[in-house]
Biopython code that builds the backbone (N, CA, C, O; Angstrom):
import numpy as np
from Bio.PDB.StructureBuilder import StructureBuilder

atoms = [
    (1, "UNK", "N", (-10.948, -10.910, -7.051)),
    (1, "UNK", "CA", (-10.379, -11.893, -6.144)),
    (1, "UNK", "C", (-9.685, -11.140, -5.013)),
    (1, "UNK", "O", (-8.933, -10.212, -5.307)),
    (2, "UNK", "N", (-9.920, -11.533, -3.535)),
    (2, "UNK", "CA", (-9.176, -11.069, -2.522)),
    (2, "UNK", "C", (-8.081, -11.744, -2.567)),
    (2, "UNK", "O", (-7.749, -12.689, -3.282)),
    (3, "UNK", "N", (-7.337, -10.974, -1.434)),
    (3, "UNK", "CA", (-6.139, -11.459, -0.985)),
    (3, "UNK", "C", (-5.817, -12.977, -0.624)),
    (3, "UNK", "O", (-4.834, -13.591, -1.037)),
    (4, "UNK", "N", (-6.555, -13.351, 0.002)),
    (4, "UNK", "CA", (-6.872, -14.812, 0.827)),
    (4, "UNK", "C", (-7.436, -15.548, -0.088)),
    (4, "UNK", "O", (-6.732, -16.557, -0.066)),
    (5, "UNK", "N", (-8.510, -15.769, -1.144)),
    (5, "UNK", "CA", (-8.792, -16.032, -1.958)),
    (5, "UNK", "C", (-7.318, -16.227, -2.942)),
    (5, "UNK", "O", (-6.937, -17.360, -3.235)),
    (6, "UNK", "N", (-6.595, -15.041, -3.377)),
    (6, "UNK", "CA", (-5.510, -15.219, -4.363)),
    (6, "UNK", "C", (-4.273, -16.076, -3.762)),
    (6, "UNK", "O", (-3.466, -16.665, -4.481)),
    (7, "UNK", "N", (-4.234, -16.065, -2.367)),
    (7, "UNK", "CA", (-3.151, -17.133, -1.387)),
    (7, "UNK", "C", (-3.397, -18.855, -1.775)),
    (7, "UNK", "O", (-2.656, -19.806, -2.022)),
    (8, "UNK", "N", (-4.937, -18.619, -1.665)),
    (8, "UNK", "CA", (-5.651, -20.104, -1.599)),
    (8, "UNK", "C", (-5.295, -20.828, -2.784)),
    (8, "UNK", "O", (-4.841, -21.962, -2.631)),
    (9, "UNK", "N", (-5.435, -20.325, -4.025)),
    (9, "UNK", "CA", (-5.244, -20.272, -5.540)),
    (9, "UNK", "C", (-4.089, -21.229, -5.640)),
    (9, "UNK", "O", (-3.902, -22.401, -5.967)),
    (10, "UNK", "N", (-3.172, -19.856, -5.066)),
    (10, "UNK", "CA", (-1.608, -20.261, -5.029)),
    (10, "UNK", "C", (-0.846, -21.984, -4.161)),
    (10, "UNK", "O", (0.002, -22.836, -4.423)),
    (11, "UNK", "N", (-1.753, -21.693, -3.166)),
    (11, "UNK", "CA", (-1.226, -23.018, -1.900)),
    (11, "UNK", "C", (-2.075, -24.084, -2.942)),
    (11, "UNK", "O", (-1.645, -25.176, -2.569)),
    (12, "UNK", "N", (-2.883, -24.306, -3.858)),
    (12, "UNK", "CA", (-3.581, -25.528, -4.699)),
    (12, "UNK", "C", (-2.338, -25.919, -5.716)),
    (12, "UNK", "O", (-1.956, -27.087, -5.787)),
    (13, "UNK", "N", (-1.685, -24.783, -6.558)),
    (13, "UNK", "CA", (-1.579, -24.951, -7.563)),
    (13, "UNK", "C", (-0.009, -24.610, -7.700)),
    (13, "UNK", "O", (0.511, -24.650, -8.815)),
    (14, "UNK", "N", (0.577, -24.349, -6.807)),
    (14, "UNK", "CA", (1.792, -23.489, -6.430)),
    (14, "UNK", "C", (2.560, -22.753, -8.055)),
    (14, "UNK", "O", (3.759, -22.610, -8.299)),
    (15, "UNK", "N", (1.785, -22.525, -8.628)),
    (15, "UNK", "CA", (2.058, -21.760, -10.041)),
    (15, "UNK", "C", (2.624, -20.536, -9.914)),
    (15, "UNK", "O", (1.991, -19.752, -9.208)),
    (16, "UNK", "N", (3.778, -20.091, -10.464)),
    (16, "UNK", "CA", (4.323, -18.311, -10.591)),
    (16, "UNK", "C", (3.239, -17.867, -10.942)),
    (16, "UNK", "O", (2.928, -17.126, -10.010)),
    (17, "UNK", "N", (2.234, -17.821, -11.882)),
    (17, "UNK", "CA", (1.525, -16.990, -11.970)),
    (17, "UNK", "C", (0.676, -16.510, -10.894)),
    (17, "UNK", "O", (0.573, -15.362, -10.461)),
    (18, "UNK", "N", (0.256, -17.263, -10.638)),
    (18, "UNK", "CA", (-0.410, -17.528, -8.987)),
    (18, "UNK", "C", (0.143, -16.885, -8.256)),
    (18, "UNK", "O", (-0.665, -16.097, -7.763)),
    (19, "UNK", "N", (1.065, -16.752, -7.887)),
    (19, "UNK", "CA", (1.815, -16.338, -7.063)),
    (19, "UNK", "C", (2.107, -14.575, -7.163)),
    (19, "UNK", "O", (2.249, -13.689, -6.320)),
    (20, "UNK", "N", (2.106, -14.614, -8.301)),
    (20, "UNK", "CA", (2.431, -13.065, -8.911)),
    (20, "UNK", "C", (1.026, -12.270, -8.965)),
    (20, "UNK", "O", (1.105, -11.051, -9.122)),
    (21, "UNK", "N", (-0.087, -12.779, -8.864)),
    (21, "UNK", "CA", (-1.211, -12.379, -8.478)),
    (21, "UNK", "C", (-1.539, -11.983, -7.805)),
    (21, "UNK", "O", (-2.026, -10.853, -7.815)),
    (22, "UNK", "N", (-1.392, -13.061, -6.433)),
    (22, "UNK", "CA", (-1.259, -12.888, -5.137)),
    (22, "UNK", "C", (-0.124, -11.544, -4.213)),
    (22, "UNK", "O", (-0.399, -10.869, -3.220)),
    (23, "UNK", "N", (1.232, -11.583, -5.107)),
    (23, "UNK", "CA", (1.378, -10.524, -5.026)),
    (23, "UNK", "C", (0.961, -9.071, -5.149)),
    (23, "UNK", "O", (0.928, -8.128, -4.358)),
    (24, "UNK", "N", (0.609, -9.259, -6.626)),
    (24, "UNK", "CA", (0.108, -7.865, -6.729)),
    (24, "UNK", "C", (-1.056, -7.515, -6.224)),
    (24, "UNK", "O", (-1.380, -6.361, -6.506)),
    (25, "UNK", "N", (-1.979, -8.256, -5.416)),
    (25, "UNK", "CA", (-2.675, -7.769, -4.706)),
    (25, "UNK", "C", (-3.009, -7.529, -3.436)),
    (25, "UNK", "O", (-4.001, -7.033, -2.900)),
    (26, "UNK", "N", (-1.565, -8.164, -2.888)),
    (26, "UNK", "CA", (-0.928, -7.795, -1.673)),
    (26, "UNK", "C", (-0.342, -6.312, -1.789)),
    (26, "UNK", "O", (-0.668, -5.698, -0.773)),
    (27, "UNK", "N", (0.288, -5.641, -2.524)),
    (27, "UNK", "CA", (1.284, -4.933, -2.791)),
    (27, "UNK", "C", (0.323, -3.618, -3.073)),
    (27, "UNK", "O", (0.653, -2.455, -2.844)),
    (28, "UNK", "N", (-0.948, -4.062, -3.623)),
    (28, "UNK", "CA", (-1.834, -2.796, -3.847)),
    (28, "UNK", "C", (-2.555, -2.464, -3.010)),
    (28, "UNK", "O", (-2.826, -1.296, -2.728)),
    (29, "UNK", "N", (-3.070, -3.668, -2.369)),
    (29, "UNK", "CA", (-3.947, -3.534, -0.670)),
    (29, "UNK", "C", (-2.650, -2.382, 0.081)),
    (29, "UNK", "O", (-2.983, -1.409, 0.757)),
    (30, "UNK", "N", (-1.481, -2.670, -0.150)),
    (30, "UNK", "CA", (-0.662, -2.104, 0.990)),
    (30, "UNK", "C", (-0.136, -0.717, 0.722)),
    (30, "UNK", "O", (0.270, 0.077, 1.570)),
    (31, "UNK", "N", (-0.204, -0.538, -0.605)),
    (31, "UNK", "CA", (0.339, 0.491, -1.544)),
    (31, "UNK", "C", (-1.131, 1.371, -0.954)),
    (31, "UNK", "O", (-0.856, 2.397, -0.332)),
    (32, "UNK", "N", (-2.330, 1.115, -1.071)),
    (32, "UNK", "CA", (-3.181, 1.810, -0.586)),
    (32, "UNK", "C", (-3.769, 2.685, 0.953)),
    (32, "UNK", "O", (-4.368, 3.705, 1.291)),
    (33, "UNK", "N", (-2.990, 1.242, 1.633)),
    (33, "UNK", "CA", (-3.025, 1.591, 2.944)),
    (33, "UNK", "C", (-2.072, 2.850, 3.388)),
    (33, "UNK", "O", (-2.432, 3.728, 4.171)),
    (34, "UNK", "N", (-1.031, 2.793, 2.867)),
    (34, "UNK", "CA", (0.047, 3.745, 2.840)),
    (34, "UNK", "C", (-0.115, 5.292, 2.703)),
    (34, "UNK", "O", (0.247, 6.271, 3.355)),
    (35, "UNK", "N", (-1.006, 5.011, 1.270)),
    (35, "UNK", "CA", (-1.329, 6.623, 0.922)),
    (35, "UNK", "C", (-2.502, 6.867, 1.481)),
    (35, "UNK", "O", (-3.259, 7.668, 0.933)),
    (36, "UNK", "N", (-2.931, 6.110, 2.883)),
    (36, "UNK", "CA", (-4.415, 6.738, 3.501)),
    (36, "UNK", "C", (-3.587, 7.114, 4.913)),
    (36, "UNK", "O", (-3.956, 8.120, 5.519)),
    (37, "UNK", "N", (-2.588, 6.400, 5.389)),
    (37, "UNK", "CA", (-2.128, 6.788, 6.119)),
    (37, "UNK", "C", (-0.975, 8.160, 5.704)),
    (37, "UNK", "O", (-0.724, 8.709, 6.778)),
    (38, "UNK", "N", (-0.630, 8.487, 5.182)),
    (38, "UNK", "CA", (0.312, 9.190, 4.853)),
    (38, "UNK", "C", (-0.474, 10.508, 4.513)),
    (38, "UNK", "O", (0.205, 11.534, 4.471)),
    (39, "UNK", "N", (-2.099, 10.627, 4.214)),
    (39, "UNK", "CA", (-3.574, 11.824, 4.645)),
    (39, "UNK", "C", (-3.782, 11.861, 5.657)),
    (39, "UNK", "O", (-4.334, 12.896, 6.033)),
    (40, "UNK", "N", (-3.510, 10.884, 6.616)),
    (40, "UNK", "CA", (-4.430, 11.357, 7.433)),
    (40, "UNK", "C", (-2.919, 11.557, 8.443)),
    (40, "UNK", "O", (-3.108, 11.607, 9.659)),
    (41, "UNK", "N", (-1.778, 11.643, 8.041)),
    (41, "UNK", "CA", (-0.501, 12.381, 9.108)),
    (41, "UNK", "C", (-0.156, 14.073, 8.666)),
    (41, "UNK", "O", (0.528, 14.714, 9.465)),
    (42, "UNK", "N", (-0.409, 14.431, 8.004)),
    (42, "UNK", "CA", (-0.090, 15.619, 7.068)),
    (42, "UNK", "C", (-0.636, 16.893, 7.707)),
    (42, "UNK", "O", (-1.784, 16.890, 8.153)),
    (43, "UNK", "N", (-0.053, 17.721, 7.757)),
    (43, "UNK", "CA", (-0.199, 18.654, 9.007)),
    (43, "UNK", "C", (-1.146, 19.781, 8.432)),
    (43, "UNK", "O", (-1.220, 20.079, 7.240)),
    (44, "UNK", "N", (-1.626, 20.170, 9.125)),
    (44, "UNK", "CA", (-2.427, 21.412, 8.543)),
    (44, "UNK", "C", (-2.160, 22.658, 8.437)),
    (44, "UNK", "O", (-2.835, 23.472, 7.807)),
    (45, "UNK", "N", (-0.936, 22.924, 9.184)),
    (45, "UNK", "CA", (-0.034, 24.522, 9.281)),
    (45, "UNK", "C", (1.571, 24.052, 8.239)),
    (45, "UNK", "O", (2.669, 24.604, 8.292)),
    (46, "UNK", "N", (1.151, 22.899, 7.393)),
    (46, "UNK", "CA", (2.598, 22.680, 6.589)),
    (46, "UNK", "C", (2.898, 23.706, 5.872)),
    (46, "UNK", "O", (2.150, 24.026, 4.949)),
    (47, "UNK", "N", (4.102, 24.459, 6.165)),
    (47, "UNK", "CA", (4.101, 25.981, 5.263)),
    (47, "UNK", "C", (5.226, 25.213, 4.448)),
    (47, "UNK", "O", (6.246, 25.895, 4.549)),
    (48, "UNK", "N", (5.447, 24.201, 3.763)),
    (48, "UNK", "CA", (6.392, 23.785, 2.933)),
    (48, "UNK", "C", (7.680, 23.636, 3.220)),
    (48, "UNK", "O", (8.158, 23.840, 4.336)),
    (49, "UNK", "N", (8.267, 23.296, 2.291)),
    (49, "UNK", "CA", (10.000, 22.903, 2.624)),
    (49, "UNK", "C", (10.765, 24.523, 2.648)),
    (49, "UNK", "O", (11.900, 24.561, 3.122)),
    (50, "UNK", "N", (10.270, 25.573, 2.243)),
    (50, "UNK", "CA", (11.404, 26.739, 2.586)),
    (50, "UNK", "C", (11.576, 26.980, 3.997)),
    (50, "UNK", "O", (11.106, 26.477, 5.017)),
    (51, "UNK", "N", (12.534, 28.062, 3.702)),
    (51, "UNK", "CA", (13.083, 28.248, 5.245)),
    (51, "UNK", "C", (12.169, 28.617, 5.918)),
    (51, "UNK", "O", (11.492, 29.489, 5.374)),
    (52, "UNK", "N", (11.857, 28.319, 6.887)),
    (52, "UNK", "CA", (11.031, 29.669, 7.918)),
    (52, "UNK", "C", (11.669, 30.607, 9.194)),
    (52, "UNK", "O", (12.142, 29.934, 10.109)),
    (53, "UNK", "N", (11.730, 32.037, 9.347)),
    (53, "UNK", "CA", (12.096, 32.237, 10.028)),
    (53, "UNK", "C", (11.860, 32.622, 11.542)),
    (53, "UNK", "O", (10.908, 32.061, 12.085)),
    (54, "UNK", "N", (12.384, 33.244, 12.067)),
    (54, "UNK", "CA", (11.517, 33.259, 13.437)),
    (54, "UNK", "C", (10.004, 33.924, 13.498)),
    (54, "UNK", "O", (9.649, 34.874, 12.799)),
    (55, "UNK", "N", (9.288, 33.328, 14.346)),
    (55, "UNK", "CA", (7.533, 33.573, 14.164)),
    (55, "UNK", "C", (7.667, 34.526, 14.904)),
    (55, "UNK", "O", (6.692, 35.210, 15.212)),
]
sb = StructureBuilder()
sb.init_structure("model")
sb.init_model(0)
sb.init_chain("A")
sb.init_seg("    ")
for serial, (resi, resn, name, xyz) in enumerate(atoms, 1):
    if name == "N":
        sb.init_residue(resn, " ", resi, " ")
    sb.init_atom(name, np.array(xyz, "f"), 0.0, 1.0, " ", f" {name:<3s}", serial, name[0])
structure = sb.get_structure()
């Protein structure tokens, strides 16, 4: 079930469960989007969290 599909569910029947569905597959669509964006910002010279000193 999509997102819009699991909304539709919910606006028929206005049930918590429904609703908690609809969440969680809001929350994972977004949870996903996150960690594709958060690859494709990530630097390619990241020399980590220690110090660095002058180059």
């Amino acid at each position: 079930m999509d997102e819009m599909n699991a909304w539709s569910v919910f606006l028929t029947t206005g049930a918590v469960l429904d609703y908690l569905k609809y969440t969680s597959i809001r929350n994972s669509r977004n949870d996903f989007l996150e960690e594709s964006n958060e690859a494709n910002n990530r630097r390619t010279d990241n020399l980590g969290n220690e110090y660095r000193g002058a180059r």
